[in-house]
C-alpha positions in Angstrom: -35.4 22.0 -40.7 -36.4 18.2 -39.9 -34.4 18.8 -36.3 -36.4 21.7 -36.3 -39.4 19.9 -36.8 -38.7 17.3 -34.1 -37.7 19.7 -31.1 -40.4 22.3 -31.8 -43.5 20.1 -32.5 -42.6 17.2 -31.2 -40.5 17.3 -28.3 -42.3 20.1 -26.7 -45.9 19.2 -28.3 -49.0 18.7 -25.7 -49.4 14.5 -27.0 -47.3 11.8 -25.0 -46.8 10.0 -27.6 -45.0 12.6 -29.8 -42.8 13.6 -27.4 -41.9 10.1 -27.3 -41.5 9.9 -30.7 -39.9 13.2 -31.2 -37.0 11.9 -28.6 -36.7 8.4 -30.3 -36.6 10.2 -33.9 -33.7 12.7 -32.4 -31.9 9.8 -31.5 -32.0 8.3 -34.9 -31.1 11.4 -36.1 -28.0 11.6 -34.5 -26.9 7.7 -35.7 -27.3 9.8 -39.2 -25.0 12.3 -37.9 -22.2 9.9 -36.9 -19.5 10.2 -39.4 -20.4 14.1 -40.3 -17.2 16.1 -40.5 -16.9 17.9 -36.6 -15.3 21.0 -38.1 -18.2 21.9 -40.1 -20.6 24.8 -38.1 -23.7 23.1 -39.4 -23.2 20.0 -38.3 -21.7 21.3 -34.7 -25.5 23.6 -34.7 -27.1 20.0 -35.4 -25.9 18.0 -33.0 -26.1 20.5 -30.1 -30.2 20.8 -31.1 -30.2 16.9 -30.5 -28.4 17.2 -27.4 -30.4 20.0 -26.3 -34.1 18.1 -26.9 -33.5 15.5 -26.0 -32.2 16.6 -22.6 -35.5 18.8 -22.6 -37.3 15.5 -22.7 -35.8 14.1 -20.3 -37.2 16.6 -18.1 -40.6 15.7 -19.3 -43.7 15.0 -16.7 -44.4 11.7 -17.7 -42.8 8.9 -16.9 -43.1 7.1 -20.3 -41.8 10.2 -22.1 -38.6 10.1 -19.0 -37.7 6.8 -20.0 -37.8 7.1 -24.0 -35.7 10.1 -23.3 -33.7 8.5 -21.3 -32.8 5.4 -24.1 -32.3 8.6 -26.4 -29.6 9.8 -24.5 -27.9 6.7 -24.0 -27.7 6.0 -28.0 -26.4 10.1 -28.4 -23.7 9.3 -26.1 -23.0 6.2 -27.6 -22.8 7.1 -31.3 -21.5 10.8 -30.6 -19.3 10.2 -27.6 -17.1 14.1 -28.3 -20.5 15.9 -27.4 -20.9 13.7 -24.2 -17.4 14.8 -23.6 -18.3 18.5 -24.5 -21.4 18.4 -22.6 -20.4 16.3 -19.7 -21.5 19.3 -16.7 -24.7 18.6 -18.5 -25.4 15.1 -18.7 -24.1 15.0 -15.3 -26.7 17.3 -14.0 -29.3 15.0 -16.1 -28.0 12.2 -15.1 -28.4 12.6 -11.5 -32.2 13.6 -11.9 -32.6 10.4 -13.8 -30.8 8.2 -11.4 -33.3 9.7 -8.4 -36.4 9.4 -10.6 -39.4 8.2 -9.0 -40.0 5.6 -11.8 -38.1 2.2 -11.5 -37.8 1.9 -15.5 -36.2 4.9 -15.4 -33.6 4.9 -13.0 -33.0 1.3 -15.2 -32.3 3.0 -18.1 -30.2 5.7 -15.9 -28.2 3.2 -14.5 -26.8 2.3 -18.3 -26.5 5.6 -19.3 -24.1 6.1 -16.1 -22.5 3.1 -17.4 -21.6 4.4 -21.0 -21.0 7.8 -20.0 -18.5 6.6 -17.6 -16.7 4.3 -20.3 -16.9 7.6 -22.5 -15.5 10.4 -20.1 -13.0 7.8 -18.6 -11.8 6.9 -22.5 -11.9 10.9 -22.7 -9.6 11.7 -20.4 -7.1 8.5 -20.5 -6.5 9.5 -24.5 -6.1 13.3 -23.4 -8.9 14.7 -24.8 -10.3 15.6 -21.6 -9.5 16.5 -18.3 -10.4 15.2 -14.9 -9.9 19.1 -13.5 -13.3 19.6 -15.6 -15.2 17.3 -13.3 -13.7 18.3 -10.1 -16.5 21.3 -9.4 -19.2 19.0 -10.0 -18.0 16.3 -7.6 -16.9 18.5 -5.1 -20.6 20.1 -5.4 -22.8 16.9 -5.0 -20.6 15.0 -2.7 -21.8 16.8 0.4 -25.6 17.1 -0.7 -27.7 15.2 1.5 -30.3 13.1 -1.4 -29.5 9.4 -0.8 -28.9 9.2 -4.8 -26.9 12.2 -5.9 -24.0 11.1 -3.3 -24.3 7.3 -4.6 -23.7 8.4 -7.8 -21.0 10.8 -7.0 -19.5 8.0 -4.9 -19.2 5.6 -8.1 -17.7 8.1 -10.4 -15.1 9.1 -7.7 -14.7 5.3 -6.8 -14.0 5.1 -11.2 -11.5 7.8 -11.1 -9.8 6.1 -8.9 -9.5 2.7 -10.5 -9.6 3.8 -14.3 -7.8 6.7 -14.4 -4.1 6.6 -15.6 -1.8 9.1 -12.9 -4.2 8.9 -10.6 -5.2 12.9 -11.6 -8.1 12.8 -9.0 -5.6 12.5 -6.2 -4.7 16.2 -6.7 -8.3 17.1 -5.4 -8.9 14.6 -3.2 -8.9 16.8 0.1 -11.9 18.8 -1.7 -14.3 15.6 -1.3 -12.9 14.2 2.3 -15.1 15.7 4.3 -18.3 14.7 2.2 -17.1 11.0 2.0 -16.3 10.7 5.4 -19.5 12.0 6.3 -20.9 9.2 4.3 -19.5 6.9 6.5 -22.1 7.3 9.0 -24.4 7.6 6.4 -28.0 5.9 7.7 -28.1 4.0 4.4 -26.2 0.8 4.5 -25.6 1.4 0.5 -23.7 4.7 0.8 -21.9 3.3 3.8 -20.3 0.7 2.1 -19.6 2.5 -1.0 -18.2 5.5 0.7 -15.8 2.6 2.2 -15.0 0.8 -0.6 -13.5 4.3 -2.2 -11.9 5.1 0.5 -9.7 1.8 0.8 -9.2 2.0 -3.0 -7.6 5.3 -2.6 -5.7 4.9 0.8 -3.0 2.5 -1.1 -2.5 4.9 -3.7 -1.6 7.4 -0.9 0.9 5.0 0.9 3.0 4.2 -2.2 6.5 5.6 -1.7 7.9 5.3 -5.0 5.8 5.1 -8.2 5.9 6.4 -11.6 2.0 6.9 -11.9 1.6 8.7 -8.7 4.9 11.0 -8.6 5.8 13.6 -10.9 8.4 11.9 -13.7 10.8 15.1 -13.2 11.2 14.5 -9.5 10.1 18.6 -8.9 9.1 18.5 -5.0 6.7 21.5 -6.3 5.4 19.3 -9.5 4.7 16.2 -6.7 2.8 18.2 -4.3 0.5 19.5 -7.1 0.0 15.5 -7.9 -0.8 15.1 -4.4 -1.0 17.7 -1.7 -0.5 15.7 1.9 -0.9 19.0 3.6 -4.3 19.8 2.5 -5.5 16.0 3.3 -4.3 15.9 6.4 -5.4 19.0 7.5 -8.8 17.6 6.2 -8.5 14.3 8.3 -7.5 16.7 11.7 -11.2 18.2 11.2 -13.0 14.9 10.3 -11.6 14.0 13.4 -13.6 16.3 15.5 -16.8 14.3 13.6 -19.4 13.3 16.2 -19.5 9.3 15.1 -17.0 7.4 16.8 -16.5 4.8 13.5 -15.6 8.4 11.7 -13.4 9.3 13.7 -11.4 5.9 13.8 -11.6 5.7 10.3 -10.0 9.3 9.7 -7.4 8.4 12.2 -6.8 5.2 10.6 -5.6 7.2 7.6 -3.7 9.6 9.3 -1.5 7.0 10.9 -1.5 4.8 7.8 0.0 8.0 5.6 2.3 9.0 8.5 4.0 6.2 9.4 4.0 4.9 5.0 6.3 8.4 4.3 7.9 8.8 7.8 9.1 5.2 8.3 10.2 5.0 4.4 12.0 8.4 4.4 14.1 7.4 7.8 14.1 3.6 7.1 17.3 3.4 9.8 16.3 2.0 13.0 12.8 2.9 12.3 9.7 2.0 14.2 6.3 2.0 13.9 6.4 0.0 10.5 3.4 -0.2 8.0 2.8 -4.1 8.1 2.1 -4.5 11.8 -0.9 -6.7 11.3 -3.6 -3.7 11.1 -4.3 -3.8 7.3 -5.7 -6.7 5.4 -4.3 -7.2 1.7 -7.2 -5.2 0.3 -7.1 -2.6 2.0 -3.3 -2.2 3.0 -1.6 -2.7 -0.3 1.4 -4.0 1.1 3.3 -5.2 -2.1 3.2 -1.6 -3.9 4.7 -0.1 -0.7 8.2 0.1 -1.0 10.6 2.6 1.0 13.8 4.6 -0.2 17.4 3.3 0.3 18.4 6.3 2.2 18.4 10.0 3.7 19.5 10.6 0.3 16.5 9.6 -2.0 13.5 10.8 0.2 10.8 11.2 -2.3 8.7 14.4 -2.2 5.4 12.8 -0.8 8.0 11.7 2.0 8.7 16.2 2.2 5.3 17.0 1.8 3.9 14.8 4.7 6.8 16.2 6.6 6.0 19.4 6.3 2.5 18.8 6.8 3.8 17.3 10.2 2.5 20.2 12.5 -1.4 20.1 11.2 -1.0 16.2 12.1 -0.3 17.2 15.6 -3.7 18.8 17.1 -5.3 15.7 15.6 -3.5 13.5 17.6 -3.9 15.7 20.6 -7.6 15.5 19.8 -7.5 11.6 19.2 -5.3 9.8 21.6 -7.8 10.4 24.3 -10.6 8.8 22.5 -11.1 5.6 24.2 -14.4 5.1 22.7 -15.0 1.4 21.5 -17.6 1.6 18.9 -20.0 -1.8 18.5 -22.4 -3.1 16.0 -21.7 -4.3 12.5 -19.0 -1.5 11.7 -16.5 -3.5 14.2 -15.6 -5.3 11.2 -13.4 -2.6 10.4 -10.6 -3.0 12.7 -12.6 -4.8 15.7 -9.1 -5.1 18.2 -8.4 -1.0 17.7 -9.3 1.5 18.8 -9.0 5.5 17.6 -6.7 6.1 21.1 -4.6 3.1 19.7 -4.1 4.2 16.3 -3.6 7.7 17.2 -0.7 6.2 19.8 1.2 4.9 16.5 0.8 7.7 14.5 2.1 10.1 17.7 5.0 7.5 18.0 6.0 7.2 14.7 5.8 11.0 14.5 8.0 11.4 17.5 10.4 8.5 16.3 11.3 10.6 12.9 11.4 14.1 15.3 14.7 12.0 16.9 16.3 11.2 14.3 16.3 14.0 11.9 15.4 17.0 14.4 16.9 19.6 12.3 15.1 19.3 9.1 11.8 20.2 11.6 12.9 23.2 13.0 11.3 25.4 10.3 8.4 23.6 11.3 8.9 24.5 15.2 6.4 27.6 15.1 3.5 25.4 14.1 4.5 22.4 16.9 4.5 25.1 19.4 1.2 27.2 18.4 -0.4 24.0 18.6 1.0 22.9 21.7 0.1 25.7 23.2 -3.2 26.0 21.8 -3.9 22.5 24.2 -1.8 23.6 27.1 -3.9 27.0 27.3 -6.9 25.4 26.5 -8.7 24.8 30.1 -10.1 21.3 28.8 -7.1 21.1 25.9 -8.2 20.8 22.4 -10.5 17.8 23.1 -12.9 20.5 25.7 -14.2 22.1 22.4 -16.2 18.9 21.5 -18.6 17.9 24.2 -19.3 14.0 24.3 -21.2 11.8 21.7 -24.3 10.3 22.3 -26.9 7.9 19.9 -29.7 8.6 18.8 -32.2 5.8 18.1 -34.8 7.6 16.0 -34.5 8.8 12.1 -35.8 11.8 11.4 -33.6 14.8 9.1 -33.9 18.1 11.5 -31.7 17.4 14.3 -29.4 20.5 15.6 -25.9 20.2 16.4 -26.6 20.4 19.7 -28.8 17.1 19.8 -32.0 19.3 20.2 -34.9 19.7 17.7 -36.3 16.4 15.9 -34.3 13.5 16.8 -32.1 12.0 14.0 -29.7 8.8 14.2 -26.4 8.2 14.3 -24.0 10.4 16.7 -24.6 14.1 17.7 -22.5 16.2 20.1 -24.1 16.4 23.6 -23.6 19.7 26.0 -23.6 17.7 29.5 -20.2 16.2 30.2 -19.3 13.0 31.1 -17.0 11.4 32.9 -14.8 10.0 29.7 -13.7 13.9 29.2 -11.4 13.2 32.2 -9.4 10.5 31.2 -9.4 12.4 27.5 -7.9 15.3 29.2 -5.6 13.4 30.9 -4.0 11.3 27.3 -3.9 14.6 25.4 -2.2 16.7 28.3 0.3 13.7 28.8 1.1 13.6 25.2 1.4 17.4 24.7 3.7 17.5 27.7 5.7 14.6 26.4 5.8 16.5 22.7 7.6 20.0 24.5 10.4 17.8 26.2 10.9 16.1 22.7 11.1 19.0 20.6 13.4 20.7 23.1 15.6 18.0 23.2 15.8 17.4 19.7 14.5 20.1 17.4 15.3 23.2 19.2 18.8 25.0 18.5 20.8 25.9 21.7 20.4 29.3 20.9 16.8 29.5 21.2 15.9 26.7 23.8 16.0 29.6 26.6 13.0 31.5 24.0 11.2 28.2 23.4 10.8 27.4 27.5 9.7 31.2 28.0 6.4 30.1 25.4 5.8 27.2 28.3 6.3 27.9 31.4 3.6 30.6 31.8 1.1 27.7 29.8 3.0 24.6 32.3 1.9 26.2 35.4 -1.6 27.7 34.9 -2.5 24.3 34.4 -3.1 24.3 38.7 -6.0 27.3 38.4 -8.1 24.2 37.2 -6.6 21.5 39.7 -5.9 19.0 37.2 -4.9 15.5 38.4 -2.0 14.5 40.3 -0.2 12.8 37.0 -0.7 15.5 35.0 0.9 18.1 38.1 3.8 15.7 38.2 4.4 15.8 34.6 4.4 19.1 34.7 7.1 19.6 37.1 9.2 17.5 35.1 9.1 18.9 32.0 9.8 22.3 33.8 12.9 20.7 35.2 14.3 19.7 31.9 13.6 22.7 30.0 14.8 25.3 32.7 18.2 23.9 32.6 20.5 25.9 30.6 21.8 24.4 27.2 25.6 23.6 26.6 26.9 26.6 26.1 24.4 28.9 27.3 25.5 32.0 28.8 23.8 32.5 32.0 24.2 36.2 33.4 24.2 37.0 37.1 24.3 40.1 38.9 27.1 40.1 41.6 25.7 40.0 45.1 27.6 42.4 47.2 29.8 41.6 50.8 27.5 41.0 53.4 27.0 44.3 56.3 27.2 43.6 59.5 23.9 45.6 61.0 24.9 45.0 64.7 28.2 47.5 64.1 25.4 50.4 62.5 26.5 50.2 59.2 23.8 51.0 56.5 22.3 48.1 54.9 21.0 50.3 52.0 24.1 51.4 50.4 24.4 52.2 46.6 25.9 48.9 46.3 22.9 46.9 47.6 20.4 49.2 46.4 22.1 48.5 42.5 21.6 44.9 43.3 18.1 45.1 44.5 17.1 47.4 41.6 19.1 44.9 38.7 17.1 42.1 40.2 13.9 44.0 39.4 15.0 45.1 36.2 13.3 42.9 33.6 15.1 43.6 31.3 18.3 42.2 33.4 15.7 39.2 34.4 16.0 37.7 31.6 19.6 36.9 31.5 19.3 35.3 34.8 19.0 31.1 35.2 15.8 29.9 33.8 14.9 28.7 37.1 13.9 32.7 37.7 11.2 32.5 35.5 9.3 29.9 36.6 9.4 30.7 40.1 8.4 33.8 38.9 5.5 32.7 37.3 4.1 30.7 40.4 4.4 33.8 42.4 2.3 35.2 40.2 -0.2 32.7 40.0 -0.5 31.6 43.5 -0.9 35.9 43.9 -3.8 35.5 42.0 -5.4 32.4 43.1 -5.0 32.4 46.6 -7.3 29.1 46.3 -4.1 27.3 45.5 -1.8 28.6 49.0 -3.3 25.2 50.2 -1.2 23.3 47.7 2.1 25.1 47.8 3.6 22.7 49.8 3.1 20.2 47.7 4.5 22.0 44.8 7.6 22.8 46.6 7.9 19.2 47.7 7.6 17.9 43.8 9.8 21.0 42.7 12.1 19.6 45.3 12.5 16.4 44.7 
């Protein structure tokens, strides 16, 4: 009846002062209620009516009452730290009204109650009582929201998971708040840029570590390790922050994709391996480069090692999308990696990634369909994969309404411009050249010798289309060499040719057009008997047809047959 008492006519009375009093009195209330027995219903009843009031209060109008309320809540967490734990989607909610509040004193007393309810859920969840899964929805929510406060106090509970909690549980859902922390990056506000930074280079070690008994499962299940942490999912996050409009984004994201790939790759084929983590990118804090250790052999590949692997052909179209950016950001953010640039990191990850595609091409080939969908997904592509993003300009200005197409009320940092510029070239040129280089590599080394005729068939159309849009003359000379290596039958190969009959002498009035020749003119049109002829067929074939169609390109042909020639 007295708790009663205090939420009816107090808490929710029409004087300031007893609603202060009201939420001070709760709070003694609940000191009372400390060492109750928790099984009893009564005393469960009890202490959700505190919990309720004097959240109510907090809610209050006035600032005084706020603040009092506030103090209230910090003393029920601290003297009845199970209903914090109960409650916590709650006092979360609460907690980030408070830490937004207009009122300085409040957001004081806001900032200690973040402090003890962190010490409480962390506590909660190390001990097993709780579980970090419970707090995913809620972090997942609030990191993309765009109030300066709610994603600076997301950011420092993430940024405590992290550091606090034992297993490293948040890892598991760490591709749900990527996107939203990267986006922080460029972030106008110098606070949430360097917080959304520090969390980030806390976590990156955690994700490089080859071997450890916190972050893998302790049965050694490949299926238990990639529900610790799923490397498909993240990187398939990174590929799309790597279309971001901010250059210092994108770097960043490609930073941690060639960090993770070349950690796992190089460490699960330590032989003669290249590309090695300690090249002088990382400092100590960031890199972690005593906790990364490597496996002795083919052997012992651990499953983060498999799970990157097979995450291999979502890593691809983000290095097709970054090794052409050339862009060399400036201002303060240089810090980060000042003598690098995206192009240059993407170049590691692409040859580390080739490096492991050498040495071990057979455990990729169940991977080959997504290598060549997203190879051809550039190669078809009349701009490649980069064409889809138009180039990134600054804005100057701040203001929150900008559109995605720069229009509308300015706004700073980077938007995507629809004019082109003249960087798209050389883009288009590093991707093409790299996506080239990729279908000789897997052909060479991935591709069994029964199905390397198949696999050229998916190119050659895609190779020599390229000329409807003229591209440069490095790019047509690549071209014409990769078609050379891949139309030359395998070892092995059977290679089926029609027999061409004797030759007829017209001049003594024999009939050319005999059933002999006319079998042989009609086998050579027969497609289905075209395809058991030398690959060469097919990609003559296929210029045919396309110099049919664009007759645009007749001026060129001599050319072609002059680099087909040589």
């Amino acid at each position: 009846s007295i708790l009663l008492l205090l939420s009816d006519d107090y808490v929710r009375s029409t004087n300031e002062d007893a609603r202060k009093g009201g939420a001070v009195a709760l709070a003694a209330c609940a000191i009372g209620l400390k060492k109750a027995n928790e099984g009893r219903r009564d005393v469960v009843e009890c202490r959700d009516l505190i919990l309720a009031s004097v959240v109510h209060a907090c809610q209050d109008h006035s600032q005084r009452v706020r603040y009092y309320a506030t103090e209230s809540l910090f003393n029920v967490t601290k003297v009845i730290p199970s209903l914090a734990v109960q409650h916590f989607i709650i006092l979360f909610e609460i907690l980030r009204s408070l830490y937004a509040d207009v009122d300085l004193d409040v957001r004081s007393g806001a900032e200690l109650l973040d402090k003890k309810l962190k010490e409480v859920i962390v506590g909660a969840i190390n001990s097993g009582s709780f579980s970090a899964d419970a707090c995913v929805p809620v972090f997942a929510r609030f990191v993309y929201m765009r109030n300066k406060a709610t994603k600076q106090l997301t950011l420092t509970w993430l940024k405590e998971f992290s550091e606090k909690l034992i297993g490293a549980p948040i890892l598991q859902f760490l591709h749900l708040f990527l996107g939203g922390i990267f986006g922080m990056v460029a972030d106008p506000n110098a606070a949430i840029r360097q917080l959304a930074l520090e969390f980030l280079q806390s976590v990156l070690p955690k994700l490089l570590v080859a071997n450890n008994e916190d972050f893998e499962d302790p049965t050694g299940d490949p299926d238990a390790q990639q529900r610790v942490c799923d490397f498909d999912k993240i990187l398939q996050s990174l590929v799309l922050i790597s279309e971001h409009p901010d250059p210092f984004v994108r770097k960043v994201a490609m930073y941690w994709m060639s960090r993770i790939v070349q950690a796992h790759m190089s460490s699960a084929f330590p032989t003669g391996s290249t590309g090695a983590i300690g090249d002088g990118l990382l400092d100590a804090s960031m890199m972690g480069a005593d906790s990364i250790t490597a496996k002795s052999g083919n052997n012992n590949i651990s499953a983060a090692s498999i799970s990157v692997r097979n995450a291999l052909p979502h890593v691809l179209p983000g290095i097709l999308l970054s090794i052409g950016d050339t862009h060399q950001s400036r201002g303060a953010k240089d810090a980060f990696l000042p003598d690098q640039t995206t192009h240059s990191l993407a170049e590691q990850a692409n040859t580390c990634l080739q490096d492991a595609v050498r040495r071990d091409g057979k455990a990729f080939i169940p991977h080959l369909g997504g290598f060549i969908v997203a190879l051809r997904e550039e190669l078809d592509s009349p701009g490649g994969l980069i064409a889809r993003n138009p180039p990134s300009l600054e804005r100057r200005p701040y203001r929150m309404d900008v559109k995605a197409d720069g229009s509308g009320i300015e706004s700073t940092g980077w938007f995507r411009a629809s004019d082109g510029v003249e960087e798209r070239d050389n883009a288009l040129i590093l991707s093409r050249l790299c996506a080239l280089q990729w279908v000789v590599v897997l052909y060479e080394h991935v591709v069994p010798n029964s199905l390397k005729a198949e696999y050229a068939s998916e190119f050659n159309d895609a190779i020599i289309y390229q000329l409807v849009d003229q591209p440069p003359g490095i790019i047509i000379v690549k071209s014409f060499e990769v078609l050379a290596k891949i139309s030359n039958p395998a070892e092995g190969e059977k290679a089926y040719l029609l027999a061409a009959p004797d030759k007829v002498d017209i001049s003594s009035g024999q009939n050319p057009m005999s059933d002999e020749n006319a079998n042989f003119a009609l086998g050579i049109l027969d497609p289905t008997r075209r395809k058991l002829m030398s690959r060469d067929r097919s990609v003559f074939a296929s210029l045919i047809d396309l110099h049919s169609k664009n007759q645009k390109l007749l001026l060129d042909i001599s050319k072609v047959i002059e680099l087909m020639c040589t």
